[in-house]
N, C-alpha and C positions, 0 to 999 in steps of 0.2 A: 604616507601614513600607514598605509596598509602591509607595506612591506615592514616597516619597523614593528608595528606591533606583530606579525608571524617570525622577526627573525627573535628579538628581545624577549615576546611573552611565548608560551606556548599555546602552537594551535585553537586549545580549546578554550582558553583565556582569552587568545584574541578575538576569538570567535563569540565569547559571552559581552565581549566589551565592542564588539562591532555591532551587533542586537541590541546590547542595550543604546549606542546612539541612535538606529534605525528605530526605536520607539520612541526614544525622544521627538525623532524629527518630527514622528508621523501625530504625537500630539500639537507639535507646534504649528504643523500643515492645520491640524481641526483649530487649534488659538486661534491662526489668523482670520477665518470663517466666523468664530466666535465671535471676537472682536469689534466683526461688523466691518471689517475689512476686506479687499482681496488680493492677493498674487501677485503683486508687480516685482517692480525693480527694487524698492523700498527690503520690502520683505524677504527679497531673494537673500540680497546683500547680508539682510540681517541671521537670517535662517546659515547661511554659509558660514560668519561667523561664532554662530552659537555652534559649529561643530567644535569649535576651537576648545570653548567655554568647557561646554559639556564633557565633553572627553574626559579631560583634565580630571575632575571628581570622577569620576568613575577607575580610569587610570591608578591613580592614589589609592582608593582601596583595595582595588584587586594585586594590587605592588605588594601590598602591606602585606595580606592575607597571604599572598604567593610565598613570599617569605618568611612564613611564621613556621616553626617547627613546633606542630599541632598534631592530633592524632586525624582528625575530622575538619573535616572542610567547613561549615559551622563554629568548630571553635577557632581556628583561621580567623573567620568573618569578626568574630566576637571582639577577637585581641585586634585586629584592624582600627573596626569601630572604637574601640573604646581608646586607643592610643592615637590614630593618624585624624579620624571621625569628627574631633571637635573643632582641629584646624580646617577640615574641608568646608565645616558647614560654616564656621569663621570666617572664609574667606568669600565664601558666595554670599552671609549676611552681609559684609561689607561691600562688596559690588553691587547688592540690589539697593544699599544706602546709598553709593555714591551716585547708581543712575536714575534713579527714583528721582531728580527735583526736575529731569526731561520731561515728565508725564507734566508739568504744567510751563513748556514751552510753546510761545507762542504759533509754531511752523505745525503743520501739520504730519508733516515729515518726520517731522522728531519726536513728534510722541508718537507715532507709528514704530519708530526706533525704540524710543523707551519701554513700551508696550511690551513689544516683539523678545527684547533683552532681558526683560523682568521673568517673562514666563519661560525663555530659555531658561536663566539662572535656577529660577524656581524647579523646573522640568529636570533640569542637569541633576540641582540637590535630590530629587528624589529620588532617580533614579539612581543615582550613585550609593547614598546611602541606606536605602531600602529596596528596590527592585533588585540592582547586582546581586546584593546577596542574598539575597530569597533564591534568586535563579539560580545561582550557581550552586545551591546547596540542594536545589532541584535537581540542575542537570548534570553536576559531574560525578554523583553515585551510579547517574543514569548511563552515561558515558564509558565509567571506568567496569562496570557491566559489559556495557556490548563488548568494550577491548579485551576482557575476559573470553567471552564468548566468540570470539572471532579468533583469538589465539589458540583455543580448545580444539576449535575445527581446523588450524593450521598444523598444530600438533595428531592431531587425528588424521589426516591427508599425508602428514610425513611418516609416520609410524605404518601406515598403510602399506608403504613403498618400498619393499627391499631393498633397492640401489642406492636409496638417500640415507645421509647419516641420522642413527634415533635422536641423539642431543644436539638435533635443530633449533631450539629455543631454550634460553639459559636460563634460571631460575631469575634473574636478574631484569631479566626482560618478561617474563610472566605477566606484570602487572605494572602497565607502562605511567609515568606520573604524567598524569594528563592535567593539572591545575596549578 
């Protein structure tokens, strides 16, 4: 998984969409505490496939946004939400409909399941549709910064140098699209 998302997304995409699962999980680690449950085998299982889950709505908007020809990363997110946004959240209300009638199984196991899948769904949808893009509209002005400022001092160390050629970095590359 991790290799598709760094070859298909770029870096800093994958890298917002591998964070935003890692905060999902680490809610789901505190749900199952909550819940008054703990840590077994039950929950592993479960936790492992809400990577699946999760992903997914997150995936979807950062696609969406990737591909918008926007000025700002922001209005990216906007045109996302507002076009791909109502399918995603569509599609996790009707998985929390279809696993919602577990919560009144009689196994104990299975509403540990249903529990567990509810608050994945639930954790996926927010994070997908409001944490991603909050983040990303944080951190890739933040990002596309440093790359500025790291190419500055790159240019600056070549220009330094008599023996190296001055038009080391192409206007082209100045300002690498990092989202």
């Amino acid at each position: 998984m991790l290799l598709v998302l760094f070859v298909v997304f770029s870096p800093l995409a994958a890298f917002q969409c591998i964070l935003n699962l890692l905060l999902v999980q680490a809610q789901l680690l505190g749900g199952v505490y909550f819940i008054g449950s703990s840590y077994n085998t039950v929950s592993c299982i479960v936790l492992t496939l809400a990577i699946g889950v999760c992903v997914d709505y997150s995936l979807h908007i950062m696609e969406k946004a990737r591909h918008t020809q926007t000025d700002s990363v922001a209005e990216g997110f906007v045109y996302a939400l507002k076009s791909i946004g109502p399918e995603v959240l569509n599609s996790g209300m009707t998985t929390l409909i279809g696993i919602s009638p577990l919560l009144w199984a009689s196994s104990h196991a299975m509403r540990l399941v249903a529990k567990l899948s509810l608050m994945s769904i639930a954790y996926g949808l927010l994070h997908g549709l409001i944490v991603l893009p909050v983040m990303s509209c944080l951190v890739v002005p933040l990002a596309r910064h440093l790359a500025e400022h790291i190419l500055e001092h790159i240019r600056w160390a070549w220009d330094g140098n008599a023996s190296s050629p001055k038009a080391f970095i192409t206007p082209q590359q100045q300002t690498p699209a990092l989202l």
